[in-house]
Structures are given as C-alpha cells and as structure tokens.
One Martini backbone bead per residue (centre of mass of N, CA, C, O) as a GRO file, in nm:
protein
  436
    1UNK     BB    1  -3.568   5.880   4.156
    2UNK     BB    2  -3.312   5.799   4.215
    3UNK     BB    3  -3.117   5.483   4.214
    4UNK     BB    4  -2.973   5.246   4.496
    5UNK     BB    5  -2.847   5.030   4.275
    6UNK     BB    6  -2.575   4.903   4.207
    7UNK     BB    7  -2.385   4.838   3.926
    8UNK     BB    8  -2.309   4.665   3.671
    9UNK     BB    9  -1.981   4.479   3.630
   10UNK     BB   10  -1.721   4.441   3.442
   11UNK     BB   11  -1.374   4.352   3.542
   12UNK     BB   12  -1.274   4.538   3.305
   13UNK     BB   13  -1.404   4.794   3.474
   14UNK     BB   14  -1.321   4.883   3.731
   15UNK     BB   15  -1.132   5.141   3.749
   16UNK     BB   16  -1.422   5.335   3.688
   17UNK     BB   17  -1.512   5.226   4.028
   18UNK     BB   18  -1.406   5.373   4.205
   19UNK     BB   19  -1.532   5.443   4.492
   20UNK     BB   20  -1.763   5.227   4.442
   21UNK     BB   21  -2.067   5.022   4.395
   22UNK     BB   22  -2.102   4.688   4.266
   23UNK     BB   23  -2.216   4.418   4.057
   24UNK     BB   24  -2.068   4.090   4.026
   25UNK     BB   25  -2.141   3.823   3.777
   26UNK     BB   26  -1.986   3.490   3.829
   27UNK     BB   27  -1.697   3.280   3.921
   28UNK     BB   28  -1.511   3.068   4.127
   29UNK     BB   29  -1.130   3.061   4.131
   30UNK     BB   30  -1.107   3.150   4.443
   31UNK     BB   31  -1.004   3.020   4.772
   32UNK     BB   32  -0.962   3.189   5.113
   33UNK     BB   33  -0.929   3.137   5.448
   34UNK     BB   34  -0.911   3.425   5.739
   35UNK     BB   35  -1.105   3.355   5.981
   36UNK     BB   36  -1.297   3.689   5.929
   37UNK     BB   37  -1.159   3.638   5.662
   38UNK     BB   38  -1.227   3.643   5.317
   39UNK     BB   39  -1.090   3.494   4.999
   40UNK     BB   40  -1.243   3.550   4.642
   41UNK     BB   41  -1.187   3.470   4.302
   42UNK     BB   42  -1.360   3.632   4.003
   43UNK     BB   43  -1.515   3.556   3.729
   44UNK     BB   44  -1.642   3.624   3.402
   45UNK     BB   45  -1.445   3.683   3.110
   46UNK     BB   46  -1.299   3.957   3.115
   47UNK     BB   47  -1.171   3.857   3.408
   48UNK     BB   48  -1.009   3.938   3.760
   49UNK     BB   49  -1.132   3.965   4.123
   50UNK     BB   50  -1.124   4.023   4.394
   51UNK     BB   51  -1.279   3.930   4.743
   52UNK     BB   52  -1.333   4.085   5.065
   53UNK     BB   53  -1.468   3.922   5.361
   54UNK     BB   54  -1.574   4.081   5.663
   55UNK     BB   55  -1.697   4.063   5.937
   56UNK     BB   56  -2.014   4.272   5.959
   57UNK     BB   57  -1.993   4.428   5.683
   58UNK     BB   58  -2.201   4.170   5.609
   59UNK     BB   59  -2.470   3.948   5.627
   60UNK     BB   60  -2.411   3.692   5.788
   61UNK     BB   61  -2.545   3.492   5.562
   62UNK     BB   62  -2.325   3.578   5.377
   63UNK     BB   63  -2.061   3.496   5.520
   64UNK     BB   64  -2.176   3.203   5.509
   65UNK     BB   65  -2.193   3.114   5.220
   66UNK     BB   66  -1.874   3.080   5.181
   67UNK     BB   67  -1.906   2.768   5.288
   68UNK     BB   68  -2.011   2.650   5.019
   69UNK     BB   69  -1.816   2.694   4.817
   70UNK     BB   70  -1.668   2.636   4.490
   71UNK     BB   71  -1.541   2.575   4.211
   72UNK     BB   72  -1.737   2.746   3.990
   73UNK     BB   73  -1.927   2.859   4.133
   74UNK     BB   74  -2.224   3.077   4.098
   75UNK     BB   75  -2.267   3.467   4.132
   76UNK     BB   76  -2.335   3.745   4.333
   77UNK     BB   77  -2.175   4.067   4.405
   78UNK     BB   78  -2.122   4.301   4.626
   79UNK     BB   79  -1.931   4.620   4.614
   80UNK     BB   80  -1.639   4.773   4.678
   81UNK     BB   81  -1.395   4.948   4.521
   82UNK     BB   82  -1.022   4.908   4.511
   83UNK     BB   83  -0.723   4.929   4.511
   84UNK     BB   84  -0.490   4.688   4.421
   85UNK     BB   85  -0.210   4.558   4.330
   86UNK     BB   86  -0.220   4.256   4.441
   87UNK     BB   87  -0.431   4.201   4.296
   88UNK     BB   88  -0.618   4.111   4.057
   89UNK     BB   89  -0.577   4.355   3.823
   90UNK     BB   90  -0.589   4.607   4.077
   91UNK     BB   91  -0.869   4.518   4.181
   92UNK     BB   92  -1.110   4.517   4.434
   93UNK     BB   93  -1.350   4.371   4.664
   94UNK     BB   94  -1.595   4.474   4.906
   95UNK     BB   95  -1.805   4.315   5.056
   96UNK     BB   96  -2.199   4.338   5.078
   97UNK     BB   97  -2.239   4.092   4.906
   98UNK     BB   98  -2.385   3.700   4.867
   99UNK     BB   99  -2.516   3.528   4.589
  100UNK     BB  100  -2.585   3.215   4.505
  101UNK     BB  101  -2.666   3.028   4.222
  102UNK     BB  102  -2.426   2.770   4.198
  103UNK     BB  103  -2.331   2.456   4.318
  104UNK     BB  104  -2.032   2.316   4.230
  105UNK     BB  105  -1.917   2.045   4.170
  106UNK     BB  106  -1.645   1.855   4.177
  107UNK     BB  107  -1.381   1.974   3.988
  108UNK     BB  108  -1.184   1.820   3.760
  109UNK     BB  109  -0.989   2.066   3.739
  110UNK     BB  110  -0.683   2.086   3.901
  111UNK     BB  111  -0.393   2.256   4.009
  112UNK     BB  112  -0.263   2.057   3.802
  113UNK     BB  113  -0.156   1.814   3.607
  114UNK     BB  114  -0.258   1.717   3.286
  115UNK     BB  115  -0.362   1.548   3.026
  116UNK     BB  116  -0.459   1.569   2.755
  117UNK     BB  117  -0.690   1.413   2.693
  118UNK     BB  118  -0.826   1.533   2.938
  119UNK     BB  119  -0.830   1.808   2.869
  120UNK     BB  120  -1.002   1.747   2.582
  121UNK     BB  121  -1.272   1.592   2.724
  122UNK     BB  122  -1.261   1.868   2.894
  123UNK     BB  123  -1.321   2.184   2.705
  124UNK     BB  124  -1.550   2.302   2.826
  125UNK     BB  125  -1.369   2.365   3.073
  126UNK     BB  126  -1.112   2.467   2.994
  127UNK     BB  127  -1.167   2.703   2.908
  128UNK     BB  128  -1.177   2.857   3.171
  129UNK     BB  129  -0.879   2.900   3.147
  130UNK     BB  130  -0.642   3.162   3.174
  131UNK     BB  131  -0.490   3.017   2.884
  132UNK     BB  132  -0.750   2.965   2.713
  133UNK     BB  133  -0.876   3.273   2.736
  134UNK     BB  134  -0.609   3.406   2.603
  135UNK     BB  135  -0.603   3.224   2.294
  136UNK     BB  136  -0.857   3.337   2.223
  137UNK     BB  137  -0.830   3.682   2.244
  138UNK     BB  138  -0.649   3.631   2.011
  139UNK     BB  139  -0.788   3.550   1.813
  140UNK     BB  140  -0.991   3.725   1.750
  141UNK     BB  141  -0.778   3.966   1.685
  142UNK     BB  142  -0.743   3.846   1.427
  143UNK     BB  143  -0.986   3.842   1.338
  144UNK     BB  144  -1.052   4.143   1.359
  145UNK     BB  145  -0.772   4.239   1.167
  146UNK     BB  146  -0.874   4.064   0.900
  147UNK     BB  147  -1.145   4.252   0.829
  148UNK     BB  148  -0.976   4.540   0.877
  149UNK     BB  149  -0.789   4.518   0.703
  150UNK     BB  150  -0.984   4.430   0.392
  151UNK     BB  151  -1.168   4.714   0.428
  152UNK     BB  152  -0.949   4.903   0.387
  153UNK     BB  153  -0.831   4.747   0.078
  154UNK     BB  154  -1.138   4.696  -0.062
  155UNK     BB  155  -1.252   4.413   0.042
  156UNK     BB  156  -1.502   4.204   0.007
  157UNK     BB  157  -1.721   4.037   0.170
  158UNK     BB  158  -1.771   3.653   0.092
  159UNK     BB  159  -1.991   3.405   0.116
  160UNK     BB  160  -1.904   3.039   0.115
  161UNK     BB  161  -1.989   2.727   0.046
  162UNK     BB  162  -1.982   2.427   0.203
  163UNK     BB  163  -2.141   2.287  -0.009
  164UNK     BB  164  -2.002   2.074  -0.234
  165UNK     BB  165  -1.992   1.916  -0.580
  166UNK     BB  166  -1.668   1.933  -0.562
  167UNK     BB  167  -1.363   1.970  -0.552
  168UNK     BB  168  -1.043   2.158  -0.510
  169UNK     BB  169  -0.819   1.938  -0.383
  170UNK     BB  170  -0.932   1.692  -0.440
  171UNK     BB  171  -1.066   1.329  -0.314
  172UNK     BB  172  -0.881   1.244  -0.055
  173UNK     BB  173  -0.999   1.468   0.171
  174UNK     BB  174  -1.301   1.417   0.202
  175UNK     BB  175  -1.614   1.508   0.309
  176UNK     BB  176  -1.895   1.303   0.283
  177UNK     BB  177  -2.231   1.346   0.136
  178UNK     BB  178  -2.608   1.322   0.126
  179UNK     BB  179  -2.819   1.512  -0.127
  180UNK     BB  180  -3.085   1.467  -0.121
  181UNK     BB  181  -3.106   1.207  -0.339
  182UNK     BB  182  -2.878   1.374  -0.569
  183UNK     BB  183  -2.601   1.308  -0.422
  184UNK     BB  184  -2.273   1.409  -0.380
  185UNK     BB  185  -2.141   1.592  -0.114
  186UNK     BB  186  -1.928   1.827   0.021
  187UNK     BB  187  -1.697   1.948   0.222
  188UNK     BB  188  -1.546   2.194   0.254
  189UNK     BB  189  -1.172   2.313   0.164
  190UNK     BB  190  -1.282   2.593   0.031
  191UNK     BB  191  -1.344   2.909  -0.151
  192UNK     BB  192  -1.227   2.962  -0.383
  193UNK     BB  193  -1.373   2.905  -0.652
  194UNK     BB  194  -1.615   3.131  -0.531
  195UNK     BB  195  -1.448   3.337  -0.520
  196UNK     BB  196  -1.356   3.406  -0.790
  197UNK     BB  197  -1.605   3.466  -0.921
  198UNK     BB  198  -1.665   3.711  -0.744
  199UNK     BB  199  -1.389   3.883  -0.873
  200UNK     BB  200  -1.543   3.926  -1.136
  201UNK     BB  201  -1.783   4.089  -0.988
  202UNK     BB  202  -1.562   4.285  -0.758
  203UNK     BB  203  -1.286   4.232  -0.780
  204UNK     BB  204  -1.255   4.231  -0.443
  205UNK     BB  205  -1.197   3.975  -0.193
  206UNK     BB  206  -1.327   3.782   0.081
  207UNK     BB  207  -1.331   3.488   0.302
  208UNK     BB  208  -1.450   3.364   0.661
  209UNK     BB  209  -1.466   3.030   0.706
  210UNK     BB  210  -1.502   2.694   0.741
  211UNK     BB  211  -1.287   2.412   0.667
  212UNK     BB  212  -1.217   2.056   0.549
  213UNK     BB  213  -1.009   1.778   0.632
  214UNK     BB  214  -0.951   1.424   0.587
  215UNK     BB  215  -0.671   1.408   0.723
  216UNK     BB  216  -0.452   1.124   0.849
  217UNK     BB  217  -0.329   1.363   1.065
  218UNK     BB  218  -0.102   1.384   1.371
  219UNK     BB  219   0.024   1.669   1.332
  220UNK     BB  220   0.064   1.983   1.514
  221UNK     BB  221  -0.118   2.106   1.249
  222UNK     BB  222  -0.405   1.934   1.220
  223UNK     BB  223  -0.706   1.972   1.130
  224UNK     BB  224  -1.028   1.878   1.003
  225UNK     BB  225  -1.119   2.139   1.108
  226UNK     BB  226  -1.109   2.475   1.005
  227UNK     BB  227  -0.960   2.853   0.955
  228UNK     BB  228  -1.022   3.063   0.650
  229UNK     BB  229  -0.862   3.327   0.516
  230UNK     BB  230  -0.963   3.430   0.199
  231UNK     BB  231  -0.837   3.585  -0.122
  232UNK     BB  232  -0.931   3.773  -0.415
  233UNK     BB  233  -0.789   3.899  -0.732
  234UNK     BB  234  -0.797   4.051  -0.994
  235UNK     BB  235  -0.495   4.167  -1.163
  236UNK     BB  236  -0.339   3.969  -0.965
  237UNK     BB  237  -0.031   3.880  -0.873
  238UNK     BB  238   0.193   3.719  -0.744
  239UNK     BB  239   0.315   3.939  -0.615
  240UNK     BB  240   0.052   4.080  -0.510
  241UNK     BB  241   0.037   3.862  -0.288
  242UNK     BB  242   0.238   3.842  -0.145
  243UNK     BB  243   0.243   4.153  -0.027
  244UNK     BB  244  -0.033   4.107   0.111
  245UNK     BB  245   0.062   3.870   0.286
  246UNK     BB  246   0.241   4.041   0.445
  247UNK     BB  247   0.023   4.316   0.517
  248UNK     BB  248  -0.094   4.107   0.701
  249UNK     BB  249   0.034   4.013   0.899
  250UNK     BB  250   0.166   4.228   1.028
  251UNK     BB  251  -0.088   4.383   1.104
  252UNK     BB  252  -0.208   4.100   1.298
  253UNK     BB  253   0.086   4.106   1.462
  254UNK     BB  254   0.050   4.419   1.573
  255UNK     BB  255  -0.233   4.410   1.703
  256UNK     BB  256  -0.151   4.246   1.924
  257UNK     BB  257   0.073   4.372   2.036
  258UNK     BB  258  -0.105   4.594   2.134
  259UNK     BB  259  -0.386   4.444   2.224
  260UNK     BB  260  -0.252   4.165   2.401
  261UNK     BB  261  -0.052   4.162   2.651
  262UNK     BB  262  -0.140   4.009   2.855
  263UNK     BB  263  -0.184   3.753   2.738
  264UNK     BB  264   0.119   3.730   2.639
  265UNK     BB  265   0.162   3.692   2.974
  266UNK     BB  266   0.014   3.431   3.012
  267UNK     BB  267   0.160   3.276   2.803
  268UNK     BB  268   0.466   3.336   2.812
  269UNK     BB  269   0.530   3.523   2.588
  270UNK     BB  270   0.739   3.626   2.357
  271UNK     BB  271   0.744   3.960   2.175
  272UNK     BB  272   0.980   3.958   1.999
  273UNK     BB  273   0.958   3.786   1.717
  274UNK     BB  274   0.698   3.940   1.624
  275UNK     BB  275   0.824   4.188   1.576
  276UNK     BB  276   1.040   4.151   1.337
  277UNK     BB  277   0.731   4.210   1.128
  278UNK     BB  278   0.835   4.519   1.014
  279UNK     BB  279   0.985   4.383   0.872
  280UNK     BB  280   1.115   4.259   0.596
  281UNK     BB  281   1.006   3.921   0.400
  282UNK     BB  282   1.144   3.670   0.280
  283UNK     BB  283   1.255   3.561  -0.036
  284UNK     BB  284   1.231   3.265  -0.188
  285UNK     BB  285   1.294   3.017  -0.394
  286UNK     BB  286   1.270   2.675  -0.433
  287UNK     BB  287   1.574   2.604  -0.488
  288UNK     BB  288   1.687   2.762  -0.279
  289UNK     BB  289   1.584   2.629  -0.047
  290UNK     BB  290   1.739   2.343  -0.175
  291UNK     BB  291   2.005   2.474  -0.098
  292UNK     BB  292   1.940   2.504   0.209
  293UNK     BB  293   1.877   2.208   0.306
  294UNK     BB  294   2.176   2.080   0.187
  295UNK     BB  295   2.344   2.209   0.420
  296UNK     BB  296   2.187   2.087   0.651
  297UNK     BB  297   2.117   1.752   0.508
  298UNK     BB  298   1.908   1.772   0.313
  299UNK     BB  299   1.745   1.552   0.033
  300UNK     BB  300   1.520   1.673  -0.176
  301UNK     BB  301   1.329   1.619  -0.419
  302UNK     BB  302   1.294   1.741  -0.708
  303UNK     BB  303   0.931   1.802  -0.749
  304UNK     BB  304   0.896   1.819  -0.391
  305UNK     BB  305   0.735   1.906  -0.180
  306UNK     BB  306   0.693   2.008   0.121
  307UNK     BB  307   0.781   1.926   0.431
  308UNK     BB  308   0.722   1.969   0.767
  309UNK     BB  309   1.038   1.959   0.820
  310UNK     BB  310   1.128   2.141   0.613
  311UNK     BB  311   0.974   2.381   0.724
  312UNK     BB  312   1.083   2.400   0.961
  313UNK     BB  313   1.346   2.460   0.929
  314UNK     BB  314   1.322   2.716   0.718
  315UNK     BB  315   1.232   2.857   0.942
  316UNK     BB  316   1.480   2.886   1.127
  317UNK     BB  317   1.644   3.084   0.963
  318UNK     BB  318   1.419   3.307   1.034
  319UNK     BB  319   1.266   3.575   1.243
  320UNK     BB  320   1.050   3.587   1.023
  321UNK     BB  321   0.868   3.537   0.766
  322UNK     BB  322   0.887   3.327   0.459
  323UNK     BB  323   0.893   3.333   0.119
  324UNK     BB  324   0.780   3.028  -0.110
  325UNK     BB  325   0.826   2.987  -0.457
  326UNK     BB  326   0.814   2.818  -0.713
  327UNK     BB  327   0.722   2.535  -0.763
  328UNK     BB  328   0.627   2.298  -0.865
  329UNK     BB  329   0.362   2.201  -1.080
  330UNK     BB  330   0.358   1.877  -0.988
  331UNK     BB  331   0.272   1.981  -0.680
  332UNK     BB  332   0.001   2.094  -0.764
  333UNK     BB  333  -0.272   2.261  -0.835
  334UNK     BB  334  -0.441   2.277  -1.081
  335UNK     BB  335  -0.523   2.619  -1.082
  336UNK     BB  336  -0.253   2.695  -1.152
  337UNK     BB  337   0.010   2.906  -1.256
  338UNK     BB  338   0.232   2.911  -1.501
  339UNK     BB  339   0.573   2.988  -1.576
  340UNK     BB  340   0.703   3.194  -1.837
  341UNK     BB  341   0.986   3.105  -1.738
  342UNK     BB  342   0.926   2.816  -1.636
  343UNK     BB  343   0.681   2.548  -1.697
  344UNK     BB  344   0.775   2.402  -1.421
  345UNK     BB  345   0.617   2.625  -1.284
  346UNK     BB  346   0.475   2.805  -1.030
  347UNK     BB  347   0.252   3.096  -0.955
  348UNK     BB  348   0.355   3.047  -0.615
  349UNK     BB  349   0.294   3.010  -0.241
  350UNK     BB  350   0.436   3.052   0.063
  351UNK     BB  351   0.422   3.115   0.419
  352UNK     BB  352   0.653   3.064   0.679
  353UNK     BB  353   0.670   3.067   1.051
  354UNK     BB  354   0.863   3.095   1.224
  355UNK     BB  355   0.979   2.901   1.507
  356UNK     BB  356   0.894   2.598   1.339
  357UNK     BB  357   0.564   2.634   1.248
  358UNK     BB  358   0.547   2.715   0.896
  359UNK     BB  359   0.275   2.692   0.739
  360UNK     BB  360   0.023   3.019   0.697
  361UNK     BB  361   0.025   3.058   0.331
  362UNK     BB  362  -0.156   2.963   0.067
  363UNK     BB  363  -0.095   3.062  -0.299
  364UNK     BB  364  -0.199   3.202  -0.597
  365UNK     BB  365  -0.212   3.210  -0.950
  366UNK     BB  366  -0.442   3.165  -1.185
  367UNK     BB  367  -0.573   3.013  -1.422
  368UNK     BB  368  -0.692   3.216  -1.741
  369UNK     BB  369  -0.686   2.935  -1.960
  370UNK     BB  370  -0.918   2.728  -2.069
  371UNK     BB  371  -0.728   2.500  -2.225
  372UNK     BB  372  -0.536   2.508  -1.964
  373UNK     BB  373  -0.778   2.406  -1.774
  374UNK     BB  374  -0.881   2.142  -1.935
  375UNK     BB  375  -0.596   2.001  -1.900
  376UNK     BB  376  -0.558   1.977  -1.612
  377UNK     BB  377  -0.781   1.797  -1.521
  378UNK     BB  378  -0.744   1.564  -1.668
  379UNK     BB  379  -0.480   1.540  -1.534
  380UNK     BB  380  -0.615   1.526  -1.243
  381UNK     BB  381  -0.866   1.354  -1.256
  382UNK     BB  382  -1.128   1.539  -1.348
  383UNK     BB  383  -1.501   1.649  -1.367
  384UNK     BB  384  -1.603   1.860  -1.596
  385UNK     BB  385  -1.942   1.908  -1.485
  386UNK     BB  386  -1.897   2.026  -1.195
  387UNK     BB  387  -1.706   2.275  -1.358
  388UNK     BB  388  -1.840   2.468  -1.555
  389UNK     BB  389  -1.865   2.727  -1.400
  390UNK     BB  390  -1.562   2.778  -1.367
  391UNK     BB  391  -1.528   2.787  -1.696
  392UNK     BB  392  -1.697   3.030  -1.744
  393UNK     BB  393  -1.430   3.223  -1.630
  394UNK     BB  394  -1.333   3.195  -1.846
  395UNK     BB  395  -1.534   3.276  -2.118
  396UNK     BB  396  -1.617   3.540  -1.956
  397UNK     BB  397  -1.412   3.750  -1.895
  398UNK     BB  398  -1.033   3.656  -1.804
  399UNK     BB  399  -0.846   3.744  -1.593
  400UNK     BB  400  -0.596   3.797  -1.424
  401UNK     BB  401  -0.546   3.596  -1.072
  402UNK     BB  402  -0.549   3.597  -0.727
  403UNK     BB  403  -0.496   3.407  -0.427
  404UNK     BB  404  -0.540   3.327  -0.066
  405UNK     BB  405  -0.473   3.138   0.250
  406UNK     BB  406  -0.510   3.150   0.625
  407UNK     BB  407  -0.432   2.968   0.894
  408UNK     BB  408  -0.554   3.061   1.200
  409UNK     BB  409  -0.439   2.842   1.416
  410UNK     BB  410  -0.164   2.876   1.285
  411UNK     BB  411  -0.139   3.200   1.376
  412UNK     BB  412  -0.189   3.143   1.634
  413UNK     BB  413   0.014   2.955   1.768
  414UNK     BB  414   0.268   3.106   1.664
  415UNK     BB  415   0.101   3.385   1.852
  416UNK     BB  416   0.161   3.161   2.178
  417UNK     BB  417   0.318   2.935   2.138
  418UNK     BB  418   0.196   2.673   2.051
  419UNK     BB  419   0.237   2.302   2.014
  420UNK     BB  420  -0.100   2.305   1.900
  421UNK     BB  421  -0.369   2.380   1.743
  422UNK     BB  422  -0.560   2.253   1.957
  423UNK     BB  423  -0.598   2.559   2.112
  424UNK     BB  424  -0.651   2.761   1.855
  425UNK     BB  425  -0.954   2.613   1.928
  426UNK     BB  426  -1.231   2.563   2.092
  427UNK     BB  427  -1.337   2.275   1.918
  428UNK     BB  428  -1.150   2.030   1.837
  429UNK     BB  429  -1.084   1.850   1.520
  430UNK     BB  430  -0.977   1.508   1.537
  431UNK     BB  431  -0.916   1.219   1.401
  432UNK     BB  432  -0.959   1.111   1.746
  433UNK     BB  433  -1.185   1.389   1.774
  434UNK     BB  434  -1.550   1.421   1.838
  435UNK     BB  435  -1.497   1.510   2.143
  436UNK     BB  436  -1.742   1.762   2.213
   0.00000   0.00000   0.00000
C-alpha cells in the first residue's frame, strides 16, 4: 500500500510541491500574529517559506504551540504548498502540523546594528543570517567554479602537506610548532614548493587548501588563516599563467554570476562590475604602473613591492581586474626566475581586482637553474639541508614551470561587495581573534 505520509521537502525547491503537503524541517526566522492567523518564517538552510496557521486547519493543541516559538526556536511543519508571490521564496506552507524540537532561548542577535566586535564574538550564530548565508553560498560557487575549472583544463588536484619543515618565503611570518620532539615544524604559508615536485610529475597540478601567515596585520585584507586555490605547470612560462590566471578569474566570476544571482541580490551587490571580466584583462609592466601611481601623486620607490594602498589606486583605474608584471627582483621571494631581457626583474606577476579590493593573484615562473637557486637561497639567508628535496627538481630533469596562488576570501569579498575578508570565511581568524 502506497504511504500517505507527506515527503520531507527542503524550502529550495518547494516549486515542485505546488498543491501537494510536505513536511518542511528548520529554525523560526520569523513570528508574527493576527488574531486566528499566525504566520512564521522558516528557514532549512536552502531558503526561507512562509507558514501561515489559521485556526481550525490543524489541531488545536499544534495551534497552541505557536506561542511557544522564539527565533531559532528548531521545529518540524507538514503544510500544503501554494504559490504566493508575496512570500519569501514565492511560496508558502498552509500548516496542518506543527511540532516544537527545541524552544530557543532568547537569541542574542536581535533584528538591529550590531557592533562588529559583537557578532564577530558570536560568528556561529552569525552565520545563520540572511547575508551570511549569501557570502557563504557564492564561497562554495567559486569554490567548486574552481575545481571545475582546472579539471576542464587537465590539471590534477594534488594535496600538499599542512606541516612543513621549512618556510615557503621567508621565516617571519611562520606558526611553529614542536614535532614529536624531532625538531620545530610550521604551519604551511603555501603548497607551491610540493606542488612544483608534483608537476615535475604530473605535468599539470594544482592543490586548494588552507595555508598561515602569522603576519601581525589588521588590515581588511588579511586573516591568519585562509584559503588558496594554486596552480603549477611543467614547460608554462610567465606569459602562459598570466593567461590561465585571467581565464581562470574570468570562468569563476561567470559562473556566480550564471548561478547566484539572488544571493548578490540578498547582498545588494551591483553585478555590473563583475561582468565587465568577459572582456580582456589590461596588463602593466611594474615601471608603468610606477608612472601611473606618479601622475595620480604617489612617488613609490623604483625597487619596492606595491603596498596596500598602490594596490588600492591601481585597481581603481581598471573596470576588471588587471594584471602587473614584471617587479624588481630584490623585492621578491627566492624561488622567482629573473627576466633575461633585464635580470633586475622578476618573471613574476600580481592580479589586483578593481573597485579598490587590490592583489587576489599572485605567481611566477620559478627558477629552473640548480646554481641560481643555489645562489638566490644563500642570498636570502635560507638554510639549504631542509630544501635540499626542492633542490633535487634542479638536480634531475629540470624544466621551465610557473604556478600562481588565488586567495579565495579576497575573491570573495571583491564578488561580494565586503568590506572586510573576514567575512568571507566561516570562522575567521585574525591578529586578535581565535575564537569562536
């Protein structure tokens, strides 16, 4: 005998159930009462739908339950599906059931300005907000955009190790830990040196996964902890990432917006800007973008990297992101190859994302030559016995190879509209904040 039990129905795809009963499964987002009508809010984490209980439809004692809830209160509805455009989602639920999981006590984030400090404190429950739910949901999208992406272009995901016995660029910016009383450990800074060794053997790779830097700095681009998409290639020069890091951009800022448009409605995102990556990306050389910085009144010194605020400028002049190659070489990390039209560069490059959000991109073509990485270490004051594996991709069929690093929360936060990456991670951590 068929069941006439109605189907669990997740809020995203009630369309489906028009003028059938379901039994919907969330959290009370919203109460109000009139008279013999109630209606309350409910979210799963797909959506939001209306319920509207009208005494009479469903059992007293279930009518009754109604002055229980509380926001976030967790509950169990069976109702009828119906269109309603004024409804959140555009469709509502005629409740015929309505059972209390968990009555919640009184919910610290109240429907008002909030200090950040405060919902910073309170990040997990945070998360439950419309707009939280938003920036997570275009995350994802990039996330698997990214995936999608390199899988398309036969590049292999390659997982590089978390803990690592040496620094990637440089040692001041490292978490250290003791390993099993062999000596001291750090928290990864990047997968680049284990991606290279991979694609000495694979040819084409790439790893995304979470990477450190204990730098101690507060400003609206930077977390501890965060999260990069890197790229690496056998016989690929500097030319040839620049281009894949354009066509990589490019395919996951289409793909948010092919497939999120009301989340960037829920954040009041303008997707003008976004779209603008369909056309080609400019690229400067370092010197150009030096005498772009000059006319606007910035006098940076030839030989140091862009700071913050060049980046800002410079993303300011551009509709889409663009591209800036070429910086001095002494302000770059050991591993870069130097340009042989003029070895006082690097064969190096950034990506900065207009509308003022700056690098989200940065890679090069890397040192193919044993005694030039040799040489660059020493130069860098690096200890050449834990590298001496790195070395050894010199030592035995070595070829030209480039690879570049994407850092997902600064390309969220700029396809997001956010003022800070710390929202675009589940649980930030920064300079002053370990916690949740």
């Amino acid at each position: 005998m068929p069941s006439n039990t109605p189907p669990v129905a997740d809020l995203a795809s009630l369309a489906k159930f028009a003028g059938q009963a379901v039994t919907i499964r969330g959290w009370v987002h919203h109460l109000r009462s009139s008279g013999k009508v109630r209606f309350l809010v409910v979210r799963d984490g797909t959506g939001l739908a209306q319920g509207v209980l009208v005494k009479g439809n469903l059992p007293e004692e279930d009518f009754k339950q109604f002055d229980r809830l509380t926001l976030e209160s967790s509950l169990i509805l069976t109702g009828r599906v119906r269109a309603e455009p004024r409804a959140p989602g555009g469709y509502e639920l005629e409740v015929i059931s309505l059972q209390p999981l968990n009555i919640a006590q009184d919910y610290p984030i109240a429907p008002k300005e909030h200090g950040v400090a405060f919902l910073m404190d309170r990040r997990h429950l945070w998360l439950r907000s419309p707009r939280q739910q938003a920036v997570m949901r275009v995350r994802d999208e990039v996330c698997r955009a990214c995936r999608g992406f390199f899988h398309a272009r036969g590049f292999l995901e390659v997982d590089t190790p978390i803990l690592t016995p040496t620094a990637c660029e440089g040692t001041t910016n490292l978490f250290e830990t003791d390993y099993l009383g062999r000596g001291k450990a750090y928290l990864s800074q990047s997968g680049q040196l284990y991606l290279e060794a991979a694609a000495m053997a694979l040819g084409k790779v790439y790893c995304f996964g979470p990477t450190f830097r204990a730098e101690k700095s507060k400003t609206r681009r930077h977390l501890t902890e965060f999260w990069m998409v890197e790229a690496e290639a056998a016989f690929y020069t500097l030319e040839d990432i620049m281009q894949l890091a354009e066509d990589l951009v490019r395919f996951v800022v289409l793909k948010v917006l092919e497939n999120q448009e009301v989340q960037l409605q829920i954040l009041e995102r303008d997707p003008t800007p976004l779209a603008a990556v369909s056309g080609p990306f400019p690229r400067l050389s370092y010197a150009e973008t030096l005498a772009r910085l000059q006319e606007q009144g910035k006098e940076p010194a030839w030989g140091e990297d862009l700071g913050g605020d060049e980046e800002t400028l410079v993303s300011q002049m551009f509709d889409r992101p663009v591209l800036v190659h070429r910086y001095p070489l002494s302000c770059k990390a050991f591993y870069m190859e130097a340009d042989p039209k003029d070895p006082r560069l690097a064969l190096c490059m950034d990506m900065l994302a207009p509308e003022g959000y700056g690098e989200i991109i940065g890679g090069s073509q890397r040192v193919a030559d044993l005694d030039t990485l040799l040489a660059r270490l020493e130069e860098h004051h690096l200890p050449q016995e834990p590298l001496e594996w790195y070395l050894d991709l010199r030592r035995y069929g070595s070829v030209p190879h480039s690879g570049f690093g994407l850092g997902v929360e600064r390309l969220v936060a700029w396809l997001c509209g956010l003022t800070h990456v710390r929202e675009a991670i589940p649980f930030p951590r920064l300079l002053d904040r370990l916690y949740p």
